[in-house]
Residue frames as qw, qx, qy, qz and C-alpha x, y, z in Angstrom:
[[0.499, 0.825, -0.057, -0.260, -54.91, -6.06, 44.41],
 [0.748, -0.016, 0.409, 0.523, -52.36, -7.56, 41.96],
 [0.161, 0.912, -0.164, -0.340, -50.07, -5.66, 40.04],
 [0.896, 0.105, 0.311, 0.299, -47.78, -6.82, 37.37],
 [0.006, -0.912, 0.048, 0.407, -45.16, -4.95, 35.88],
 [0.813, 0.434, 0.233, 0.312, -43.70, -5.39, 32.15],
 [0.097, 0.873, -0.286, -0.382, -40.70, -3.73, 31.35],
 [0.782, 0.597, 0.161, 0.072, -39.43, -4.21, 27.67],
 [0.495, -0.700, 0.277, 0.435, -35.93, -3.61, 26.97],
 [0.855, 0.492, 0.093, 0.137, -35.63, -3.59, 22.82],
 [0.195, 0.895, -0.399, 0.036, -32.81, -1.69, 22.31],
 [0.198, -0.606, 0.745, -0.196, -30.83, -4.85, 24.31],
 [0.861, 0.007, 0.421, -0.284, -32.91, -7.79, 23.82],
 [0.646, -0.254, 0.643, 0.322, -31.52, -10.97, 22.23],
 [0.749, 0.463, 0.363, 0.304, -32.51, -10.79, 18.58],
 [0.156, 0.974, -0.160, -0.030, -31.01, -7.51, 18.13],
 [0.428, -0.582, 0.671, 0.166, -27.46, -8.99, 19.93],
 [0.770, 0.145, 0.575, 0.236, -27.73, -12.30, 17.21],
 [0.720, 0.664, 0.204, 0.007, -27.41, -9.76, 14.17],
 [0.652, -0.166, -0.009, 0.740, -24.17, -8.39, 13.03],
 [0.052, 0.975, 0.078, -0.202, -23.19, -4.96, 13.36],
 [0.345, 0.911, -0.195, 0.111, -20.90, -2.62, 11.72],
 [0.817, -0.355, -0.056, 0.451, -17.25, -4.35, 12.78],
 [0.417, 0.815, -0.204, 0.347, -15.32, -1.92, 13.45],
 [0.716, -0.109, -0.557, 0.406, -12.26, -1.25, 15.98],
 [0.303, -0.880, -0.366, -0.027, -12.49, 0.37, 18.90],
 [0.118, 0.820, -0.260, 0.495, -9.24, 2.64, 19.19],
 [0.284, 0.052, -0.632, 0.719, -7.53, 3.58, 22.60],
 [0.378, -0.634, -0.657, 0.154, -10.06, 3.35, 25.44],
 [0.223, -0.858, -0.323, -0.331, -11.23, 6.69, 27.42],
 [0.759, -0.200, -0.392, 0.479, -9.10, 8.04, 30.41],
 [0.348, -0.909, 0.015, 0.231, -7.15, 10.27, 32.23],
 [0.488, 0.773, -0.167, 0.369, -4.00, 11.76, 30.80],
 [0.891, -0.438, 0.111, 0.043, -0.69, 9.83, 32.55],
 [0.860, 0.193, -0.067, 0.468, 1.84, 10.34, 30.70],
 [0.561, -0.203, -0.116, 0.794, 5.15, 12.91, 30.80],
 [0.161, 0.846, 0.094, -0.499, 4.13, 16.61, 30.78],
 [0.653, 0.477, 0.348, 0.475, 4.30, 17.22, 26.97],
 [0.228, -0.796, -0.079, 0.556, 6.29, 20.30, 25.78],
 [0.656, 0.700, -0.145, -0.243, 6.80, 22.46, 22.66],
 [0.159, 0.783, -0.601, -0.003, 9.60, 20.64, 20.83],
 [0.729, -0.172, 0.582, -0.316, 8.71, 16.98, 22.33],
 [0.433, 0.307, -0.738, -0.416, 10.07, 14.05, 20.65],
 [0.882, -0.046, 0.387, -0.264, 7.65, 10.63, 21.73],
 [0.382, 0.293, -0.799, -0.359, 9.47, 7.93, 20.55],
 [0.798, -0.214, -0.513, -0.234, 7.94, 3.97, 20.90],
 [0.578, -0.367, -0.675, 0.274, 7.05, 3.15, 24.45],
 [0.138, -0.071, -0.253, 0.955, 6.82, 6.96, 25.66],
 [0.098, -0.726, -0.667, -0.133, 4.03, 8.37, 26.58],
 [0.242, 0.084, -0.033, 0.966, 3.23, 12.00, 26.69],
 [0.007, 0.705, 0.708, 0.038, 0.35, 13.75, 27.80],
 [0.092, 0.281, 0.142, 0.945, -1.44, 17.71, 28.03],
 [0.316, -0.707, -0.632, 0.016, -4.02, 18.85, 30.54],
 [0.219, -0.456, -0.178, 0.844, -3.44, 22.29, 31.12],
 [0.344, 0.769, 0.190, -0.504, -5.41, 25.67, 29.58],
 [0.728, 0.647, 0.227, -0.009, -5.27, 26.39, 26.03],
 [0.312, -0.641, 0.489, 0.503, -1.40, 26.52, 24.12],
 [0.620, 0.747, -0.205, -0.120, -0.08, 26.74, 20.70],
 [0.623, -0.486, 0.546, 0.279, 2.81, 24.63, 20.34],
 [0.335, 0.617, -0.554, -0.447, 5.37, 24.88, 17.19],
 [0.648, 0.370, -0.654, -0.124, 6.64, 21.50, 16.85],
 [0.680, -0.392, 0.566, -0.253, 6.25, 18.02, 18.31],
 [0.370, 0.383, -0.804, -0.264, 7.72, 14.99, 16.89],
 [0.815, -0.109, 0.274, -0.499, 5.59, 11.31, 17.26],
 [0.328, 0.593, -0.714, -0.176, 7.93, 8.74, 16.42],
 [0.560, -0.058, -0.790, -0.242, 6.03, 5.67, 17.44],
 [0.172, -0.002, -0.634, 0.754, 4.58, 6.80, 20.96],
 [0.134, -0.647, -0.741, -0.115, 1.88, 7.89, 22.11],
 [0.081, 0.376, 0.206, 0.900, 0.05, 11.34, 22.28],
 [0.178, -0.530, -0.819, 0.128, -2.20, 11.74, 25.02],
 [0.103, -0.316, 0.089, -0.939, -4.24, 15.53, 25.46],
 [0.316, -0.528, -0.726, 0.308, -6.65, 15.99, 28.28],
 [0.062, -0.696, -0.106, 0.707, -6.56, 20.13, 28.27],
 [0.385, 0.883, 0.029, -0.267, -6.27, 22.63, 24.93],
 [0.456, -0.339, 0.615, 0.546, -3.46, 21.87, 22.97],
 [0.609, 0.791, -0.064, 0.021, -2.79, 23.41, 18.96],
 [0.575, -0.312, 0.505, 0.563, 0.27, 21.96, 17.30],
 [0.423, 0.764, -0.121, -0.472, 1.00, 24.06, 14.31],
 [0.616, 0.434, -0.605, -0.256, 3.70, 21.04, 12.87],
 [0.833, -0.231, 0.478, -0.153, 3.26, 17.73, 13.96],
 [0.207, 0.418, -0.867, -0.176, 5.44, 14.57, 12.86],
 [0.872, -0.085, 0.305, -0.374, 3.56, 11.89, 12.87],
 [0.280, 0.481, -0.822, -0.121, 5.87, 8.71, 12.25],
 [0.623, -0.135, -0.771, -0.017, 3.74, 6.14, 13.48],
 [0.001, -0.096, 0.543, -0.834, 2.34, 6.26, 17.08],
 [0.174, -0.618, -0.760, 0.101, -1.16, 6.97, 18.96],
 [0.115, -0.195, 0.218, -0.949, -2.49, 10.30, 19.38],
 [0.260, -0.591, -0.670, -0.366, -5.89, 10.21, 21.15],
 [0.132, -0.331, 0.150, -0.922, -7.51, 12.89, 22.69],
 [0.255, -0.307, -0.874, 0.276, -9.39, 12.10, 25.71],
 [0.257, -0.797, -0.532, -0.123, -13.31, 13.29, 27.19],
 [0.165, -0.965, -0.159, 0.125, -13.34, 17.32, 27.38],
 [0.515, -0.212, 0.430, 0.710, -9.67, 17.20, 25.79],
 [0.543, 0.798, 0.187, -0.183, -9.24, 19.36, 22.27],
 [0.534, -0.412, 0.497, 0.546, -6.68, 19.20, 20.20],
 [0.381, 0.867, 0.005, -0.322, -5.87, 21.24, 16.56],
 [0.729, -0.168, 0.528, 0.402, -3.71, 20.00, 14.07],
 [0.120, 0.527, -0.517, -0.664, -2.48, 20.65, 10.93],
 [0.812, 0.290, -0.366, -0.351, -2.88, 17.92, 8.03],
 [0.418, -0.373, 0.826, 0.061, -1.42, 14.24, 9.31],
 [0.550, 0.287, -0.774, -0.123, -1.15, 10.93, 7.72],
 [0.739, -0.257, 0.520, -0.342, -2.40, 7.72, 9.56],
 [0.697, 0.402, -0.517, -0.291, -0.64, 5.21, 8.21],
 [0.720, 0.388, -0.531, 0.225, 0.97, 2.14, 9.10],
 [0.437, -0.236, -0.467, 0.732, 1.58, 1.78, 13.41],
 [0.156, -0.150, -0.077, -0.973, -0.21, 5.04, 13.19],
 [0.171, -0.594, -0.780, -0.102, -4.00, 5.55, 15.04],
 [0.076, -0.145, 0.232, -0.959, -6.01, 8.55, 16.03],
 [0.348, -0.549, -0.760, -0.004, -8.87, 7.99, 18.51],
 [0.083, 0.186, -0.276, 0.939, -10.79, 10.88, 19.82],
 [0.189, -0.555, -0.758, 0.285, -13.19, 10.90, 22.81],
 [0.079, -0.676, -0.195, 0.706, -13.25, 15.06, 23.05],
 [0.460, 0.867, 0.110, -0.158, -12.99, 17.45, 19.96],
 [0.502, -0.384, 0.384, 0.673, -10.12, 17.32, 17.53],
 [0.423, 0.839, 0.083, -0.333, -9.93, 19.91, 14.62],
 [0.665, 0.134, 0.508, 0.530, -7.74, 19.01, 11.23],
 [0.269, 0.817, 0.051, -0.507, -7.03, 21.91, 9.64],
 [0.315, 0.573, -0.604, -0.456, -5.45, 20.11, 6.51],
 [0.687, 0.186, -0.571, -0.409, -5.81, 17.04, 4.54],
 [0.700, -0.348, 0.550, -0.295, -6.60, 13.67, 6.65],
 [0.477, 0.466, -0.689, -0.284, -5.17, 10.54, 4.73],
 [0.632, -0.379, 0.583, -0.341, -5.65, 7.32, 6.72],
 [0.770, 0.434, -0.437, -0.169, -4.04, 4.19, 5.01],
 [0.153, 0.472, -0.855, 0.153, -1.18, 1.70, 5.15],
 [0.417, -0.011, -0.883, -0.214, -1.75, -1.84, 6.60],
 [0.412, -0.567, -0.702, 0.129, -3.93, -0.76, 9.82],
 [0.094, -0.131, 0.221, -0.962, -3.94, 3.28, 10.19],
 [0.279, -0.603, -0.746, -0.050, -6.97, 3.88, 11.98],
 [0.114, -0.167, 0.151, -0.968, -9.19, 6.84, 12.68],
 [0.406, -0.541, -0.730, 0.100, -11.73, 6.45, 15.36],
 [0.119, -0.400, 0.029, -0.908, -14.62, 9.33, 16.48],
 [0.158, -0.578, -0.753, 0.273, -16.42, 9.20, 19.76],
 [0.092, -0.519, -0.240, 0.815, -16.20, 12.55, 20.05],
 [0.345, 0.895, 0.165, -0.231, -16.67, 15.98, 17.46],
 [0.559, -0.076, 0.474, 0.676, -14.24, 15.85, 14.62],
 [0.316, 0.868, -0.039, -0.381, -13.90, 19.31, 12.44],
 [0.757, 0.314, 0.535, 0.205, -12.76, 17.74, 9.44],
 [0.001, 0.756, -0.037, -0.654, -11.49, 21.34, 7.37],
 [0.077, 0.440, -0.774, -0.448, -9.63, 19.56, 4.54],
 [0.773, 0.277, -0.439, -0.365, -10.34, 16.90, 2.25],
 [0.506, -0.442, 0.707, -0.219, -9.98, 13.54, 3.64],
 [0.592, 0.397, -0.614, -0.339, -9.28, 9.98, 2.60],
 [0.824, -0.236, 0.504, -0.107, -9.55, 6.50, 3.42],
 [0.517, 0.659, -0.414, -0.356, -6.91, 4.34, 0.78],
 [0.007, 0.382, -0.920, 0.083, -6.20, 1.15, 1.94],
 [0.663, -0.075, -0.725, -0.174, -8.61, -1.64, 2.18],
 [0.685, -0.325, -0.600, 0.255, -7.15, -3.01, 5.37],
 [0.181, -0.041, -0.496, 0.848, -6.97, 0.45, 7.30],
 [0.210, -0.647, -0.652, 0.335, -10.25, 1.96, 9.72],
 [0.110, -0.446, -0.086, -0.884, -12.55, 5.53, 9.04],
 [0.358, -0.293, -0.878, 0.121, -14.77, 5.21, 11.79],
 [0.124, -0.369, 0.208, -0.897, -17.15, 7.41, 13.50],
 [0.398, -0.157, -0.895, 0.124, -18.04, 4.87, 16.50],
 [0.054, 0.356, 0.778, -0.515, -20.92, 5.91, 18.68],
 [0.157, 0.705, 0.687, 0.079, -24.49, 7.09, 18.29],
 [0.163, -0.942, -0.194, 0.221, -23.40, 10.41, 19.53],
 [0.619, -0.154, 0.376, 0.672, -20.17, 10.78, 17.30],
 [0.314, 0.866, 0.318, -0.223, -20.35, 13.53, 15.33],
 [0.409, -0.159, 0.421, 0.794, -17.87, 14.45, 11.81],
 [0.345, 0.848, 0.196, -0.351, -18.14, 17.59, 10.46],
 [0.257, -0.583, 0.328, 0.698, -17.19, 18.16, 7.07],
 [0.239, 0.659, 0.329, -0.633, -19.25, 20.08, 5.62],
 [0.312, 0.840, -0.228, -0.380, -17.74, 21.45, 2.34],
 [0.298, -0.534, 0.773, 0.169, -14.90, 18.48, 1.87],
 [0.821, 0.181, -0.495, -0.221, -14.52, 15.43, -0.15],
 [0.576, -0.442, 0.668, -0.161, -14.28, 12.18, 1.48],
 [0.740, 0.352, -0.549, -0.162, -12.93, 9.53, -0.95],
 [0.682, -0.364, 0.593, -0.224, -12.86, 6.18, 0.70],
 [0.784, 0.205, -0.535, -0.241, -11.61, 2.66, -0.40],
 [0.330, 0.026, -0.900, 0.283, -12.22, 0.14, 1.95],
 [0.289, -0.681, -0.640, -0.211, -14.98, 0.02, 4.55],
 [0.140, 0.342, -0.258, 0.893, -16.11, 3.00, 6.25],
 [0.327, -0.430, -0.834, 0.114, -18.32, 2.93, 9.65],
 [0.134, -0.100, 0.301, -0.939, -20.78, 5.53, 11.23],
 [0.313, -0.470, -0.812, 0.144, -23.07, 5.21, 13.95],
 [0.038, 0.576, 0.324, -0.750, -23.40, 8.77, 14.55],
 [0.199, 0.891, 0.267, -0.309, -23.62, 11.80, 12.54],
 [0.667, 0.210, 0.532, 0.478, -22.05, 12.13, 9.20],
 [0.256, 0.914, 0.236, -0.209, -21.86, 15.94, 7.37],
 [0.525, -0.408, 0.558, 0.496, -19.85, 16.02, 4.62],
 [0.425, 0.555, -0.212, -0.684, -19.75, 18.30, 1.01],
 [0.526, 0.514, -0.517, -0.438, -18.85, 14.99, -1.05],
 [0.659, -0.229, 0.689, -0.197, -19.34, 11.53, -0.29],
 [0.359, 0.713, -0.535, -0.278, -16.94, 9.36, -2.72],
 [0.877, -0.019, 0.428, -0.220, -17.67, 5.56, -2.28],
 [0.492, 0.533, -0.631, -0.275, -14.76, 4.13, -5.02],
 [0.791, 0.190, -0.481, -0.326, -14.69, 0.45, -5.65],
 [0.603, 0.014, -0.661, 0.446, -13.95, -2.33, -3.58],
 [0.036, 0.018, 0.623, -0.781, -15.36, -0.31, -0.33],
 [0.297, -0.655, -0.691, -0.078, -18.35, 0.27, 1.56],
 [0.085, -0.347, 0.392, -0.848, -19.74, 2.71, 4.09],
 [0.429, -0.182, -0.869, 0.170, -21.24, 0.65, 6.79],
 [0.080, -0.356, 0.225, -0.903, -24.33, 2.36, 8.92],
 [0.088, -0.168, -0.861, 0.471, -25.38, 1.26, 12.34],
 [0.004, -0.688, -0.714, -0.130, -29.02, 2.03, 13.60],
 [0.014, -0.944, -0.322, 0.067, -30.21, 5.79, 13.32],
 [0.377, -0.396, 0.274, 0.791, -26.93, 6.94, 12.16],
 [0.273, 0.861, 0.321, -0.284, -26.99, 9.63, 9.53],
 [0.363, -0.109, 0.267, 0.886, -24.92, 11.27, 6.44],
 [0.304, 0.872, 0.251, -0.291, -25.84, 14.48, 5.03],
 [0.534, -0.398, 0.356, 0.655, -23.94, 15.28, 2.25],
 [0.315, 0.588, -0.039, -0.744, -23.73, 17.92, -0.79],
 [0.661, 0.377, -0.369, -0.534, -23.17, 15.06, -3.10],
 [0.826, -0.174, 0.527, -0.095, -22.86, 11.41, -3.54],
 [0.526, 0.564, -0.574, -0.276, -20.54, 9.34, -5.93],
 [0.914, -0.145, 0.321, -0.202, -21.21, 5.87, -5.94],
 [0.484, 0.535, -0.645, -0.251, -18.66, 3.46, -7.87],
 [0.015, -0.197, 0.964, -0.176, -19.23, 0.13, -5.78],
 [0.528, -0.120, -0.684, -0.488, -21.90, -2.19, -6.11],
 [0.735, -0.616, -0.274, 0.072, -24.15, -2.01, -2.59],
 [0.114, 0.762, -0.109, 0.628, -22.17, 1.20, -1.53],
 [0.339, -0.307, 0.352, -0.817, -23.86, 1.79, 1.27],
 [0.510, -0.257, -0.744, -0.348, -25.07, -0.79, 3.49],
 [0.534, -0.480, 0.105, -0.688, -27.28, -0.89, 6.87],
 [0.731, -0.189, -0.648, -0.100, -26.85, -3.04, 9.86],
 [0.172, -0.012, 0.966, 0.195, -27.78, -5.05, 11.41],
 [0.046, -0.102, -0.499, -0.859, -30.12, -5.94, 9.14],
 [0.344, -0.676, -0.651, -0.024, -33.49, -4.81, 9.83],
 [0.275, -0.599, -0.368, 0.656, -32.66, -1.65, 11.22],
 [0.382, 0.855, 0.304, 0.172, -32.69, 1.88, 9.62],
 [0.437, -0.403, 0.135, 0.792, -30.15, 4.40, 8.92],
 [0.397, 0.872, 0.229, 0.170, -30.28, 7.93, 6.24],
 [0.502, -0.024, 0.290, 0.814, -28.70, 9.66, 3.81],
 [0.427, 0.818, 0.379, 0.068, -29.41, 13.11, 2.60],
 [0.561, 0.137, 0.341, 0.742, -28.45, 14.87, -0.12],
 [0.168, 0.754, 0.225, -0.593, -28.64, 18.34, -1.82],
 [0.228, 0.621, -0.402, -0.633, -27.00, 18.27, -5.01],
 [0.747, 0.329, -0.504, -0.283, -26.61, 15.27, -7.30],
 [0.645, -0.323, 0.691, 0.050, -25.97, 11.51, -6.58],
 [0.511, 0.532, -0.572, -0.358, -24.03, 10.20, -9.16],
 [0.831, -0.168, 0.480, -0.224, -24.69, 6.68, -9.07],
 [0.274, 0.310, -0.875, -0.251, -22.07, 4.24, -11.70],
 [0.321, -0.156, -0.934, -0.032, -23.29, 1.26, -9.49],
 [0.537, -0.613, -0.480, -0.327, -26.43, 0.59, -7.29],
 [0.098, -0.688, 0.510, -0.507, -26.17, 2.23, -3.92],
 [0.439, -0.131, 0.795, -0.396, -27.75, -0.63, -1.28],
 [0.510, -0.276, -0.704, -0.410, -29.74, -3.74, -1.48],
 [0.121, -0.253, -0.733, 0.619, -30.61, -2.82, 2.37],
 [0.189, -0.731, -0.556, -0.348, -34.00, -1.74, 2.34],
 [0.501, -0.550, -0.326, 0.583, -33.04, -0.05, 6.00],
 [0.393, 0.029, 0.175, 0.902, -31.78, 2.68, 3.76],
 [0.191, 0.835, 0.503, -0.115, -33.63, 5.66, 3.91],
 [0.431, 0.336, 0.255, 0.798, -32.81, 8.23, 0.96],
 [0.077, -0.853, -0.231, 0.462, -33.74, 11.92, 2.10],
 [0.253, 0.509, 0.414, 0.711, -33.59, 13.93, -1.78],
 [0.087, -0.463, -0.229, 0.852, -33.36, 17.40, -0.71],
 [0.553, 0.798, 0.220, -0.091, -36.11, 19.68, -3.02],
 [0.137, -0.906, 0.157, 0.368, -33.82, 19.99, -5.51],
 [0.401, -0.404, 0.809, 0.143, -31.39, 17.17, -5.40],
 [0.596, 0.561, -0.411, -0.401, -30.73, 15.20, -8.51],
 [0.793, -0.209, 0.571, 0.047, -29.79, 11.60, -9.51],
 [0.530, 0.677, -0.472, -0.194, -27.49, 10.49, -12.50],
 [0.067, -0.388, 0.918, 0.041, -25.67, 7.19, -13.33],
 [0.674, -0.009, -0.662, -0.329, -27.41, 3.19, -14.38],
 [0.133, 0.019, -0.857, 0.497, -27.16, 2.33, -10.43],
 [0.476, -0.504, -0.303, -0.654, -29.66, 3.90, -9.03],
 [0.241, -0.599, 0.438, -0.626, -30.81, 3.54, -5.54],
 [0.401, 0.013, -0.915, -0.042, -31.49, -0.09, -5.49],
 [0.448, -0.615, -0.640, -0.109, -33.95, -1.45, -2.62],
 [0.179, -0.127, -0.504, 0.835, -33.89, 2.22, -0.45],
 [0.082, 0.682, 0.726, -0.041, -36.53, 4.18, 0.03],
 [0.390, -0.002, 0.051, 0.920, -36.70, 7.62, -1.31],
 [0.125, -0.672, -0.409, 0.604, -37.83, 10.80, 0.42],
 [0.354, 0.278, 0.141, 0.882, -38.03, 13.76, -2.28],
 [0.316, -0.737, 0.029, -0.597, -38.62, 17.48, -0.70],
 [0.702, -0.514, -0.434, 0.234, -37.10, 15.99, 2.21],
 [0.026, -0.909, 0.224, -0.349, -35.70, 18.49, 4.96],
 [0.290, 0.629, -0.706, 0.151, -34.41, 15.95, 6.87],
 [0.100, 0.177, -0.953, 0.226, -33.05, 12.95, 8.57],
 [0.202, 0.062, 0.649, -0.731, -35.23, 13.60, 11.45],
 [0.492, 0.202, 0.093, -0.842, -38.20, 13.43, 9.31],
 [0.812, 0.220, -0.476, -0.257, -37.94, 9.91, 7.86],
 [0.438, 0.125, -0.866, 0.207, -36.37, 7.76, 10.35],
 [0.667, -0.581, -0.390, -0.255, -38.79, 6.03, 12.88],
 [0.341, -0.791, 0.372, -0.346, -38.61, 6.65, 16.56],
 [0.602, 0.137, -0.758, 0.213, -36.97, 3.65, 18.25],
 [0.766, -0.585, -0.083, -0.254, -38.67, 2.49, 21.66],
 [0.468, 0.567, -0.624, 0.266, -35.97, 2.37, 23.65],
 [0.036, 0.018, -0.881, 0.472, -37.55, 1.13, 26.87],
 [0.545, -0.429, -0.368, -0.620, -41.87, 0.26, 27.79],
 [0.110, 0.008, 0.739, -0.665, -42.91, 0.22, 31.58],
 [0.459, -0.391, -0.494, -0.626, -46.58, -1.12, 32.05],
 [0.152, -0.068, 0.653, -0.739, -48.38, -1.15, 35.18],
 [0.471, -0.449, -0.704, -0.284, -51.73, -3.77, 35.39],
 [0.369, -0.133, 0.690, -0.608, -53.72, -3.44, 38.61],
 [0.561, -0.061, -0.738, -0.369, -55.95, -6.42, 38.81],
 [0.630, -0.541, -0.143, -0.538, -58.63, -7.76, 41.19]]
């Protein structure tokens, strides 16, 4: 008896690798937490490293003066300096802040859960915010620079914020899971979405021509909405785009949705984006 056995691998196979995907950067790798025991009152300057892995603490004041931040355990700073530096919060880490600034020398990369409880700003000539993890988002938030990084970098990334505005200029990336009260797209930028990634948001303000675009191309990604998309310029010429129009949801502006496809009475994502085969096993017997 002959047997032959096919196994398919799309998710990895070569045409998929030839297209281009969302460029984004990739932050401070994953890890263990190495640096000096961090403590309330801690000044990090450049080339220090500081870390946290211990049960849950409130700390008043820490000062980041071009160092690095490393948490691995429970850690709530109630006033943080941030002068430039690294904070990144590492798998099963958490870490609470106040409002910060990413500007300039300045990155936050989080692998675990980090909560903002005030405004996020990310700017200057290469601030960068990067989400594997679960980002609680509380405040209003901003991308304002062109050349600095929003990013919410894996399938399983997940930013919440809900109720907020996010005003972006320059390009924003998500491959996960997008939930956010106002999604503000001002000229000169993009938001850039990988395959089966997702925003949900209460509105949409478009002001850039191709807004929103999908890659690589040939894949799918969705947006839904509940309240109004206010559209100045066209959102995508990516067909990939699938629109989810809560019952309800409205459209306004001369853009329009350009080549997406729109869902209305959708409930969600989940209900318009195909499955993706991510692996086929066959099994022949033969004479």
């Amino acid at each position: 008896m002959r047997i032959i056995l096919l196994v398919f691998c799309l998710a990895c196979s070569a045409p998929f690798q030839s297209q281009a995907q969302c460029p984004f950067p990739t932050g401070t790798p994953d890890g263990s937490c190495t640096g000096t025991l961090l403590t309330d009152g801690a000044n990090i300057n450049s080339g220090q490293t500081f870390s946290y892995s211990g049960a849950s603490v409130v700390y008043n004041n820490v000062n980041l003066n071009g160092g690095t931040l490393q948490v691995c355990g429970t850690l709530t700073i109630q006033n943080l300096n941030f002068n430039g530096g690294a904070i990144v919060v590492m798998s099963g880490g958490s870490l609470t802040l106040p409002g910060i600034n990413v500007n300039t020398g300045s990155s936050v990369t989080n692998h675990g859960t980090l909560t903002l409880n005030g405004s996020l700003n990310v700017g200057g000539t290469d601030g960068m915010f990067v989400n594997y993890g679960t980002a609680n988002l509380n405040a209003s938030f901003s991308l304002t620079t062109t050349t600095a990084d929003f990013v919410n970098a894996s399938p399983s990334a997940v930013i919440n914020a809900q109720s907020q505005t996010g005003s972006f200029t320059g390009e924003v990336v998500n491959l996960g899971s997008f939930n956010v009260g106002t999604l503000g797209i001002n000229g000169g930028s993009d938001v850039c979405l990988g395959p089966g990634s997702t925003i949900n948001a209460g509105s949409i303000n478009n002001n850039e021509p191709n807004g929103i675009i999908v890659r690589p191309l040939g894949s799918n990604a969705c947006v839904r909405y509940t309240g109004n998309a206010l559209l100045n310029s066209v959102l995508t010429s990516d067909a990939g785009l699938l629109v989810c129009q809560a019952t309800g949801a409205t459209m306004s502006g001369a853009g329009g949705f350009g080549a997406a496809t729109v869902s209305t009475d959708c409930p969600s994502c989940s209900q318009i984006l195909p499955v993706v085969l991510q692996s086929f096993t066959a099994q022949i017997a033969g004479q």
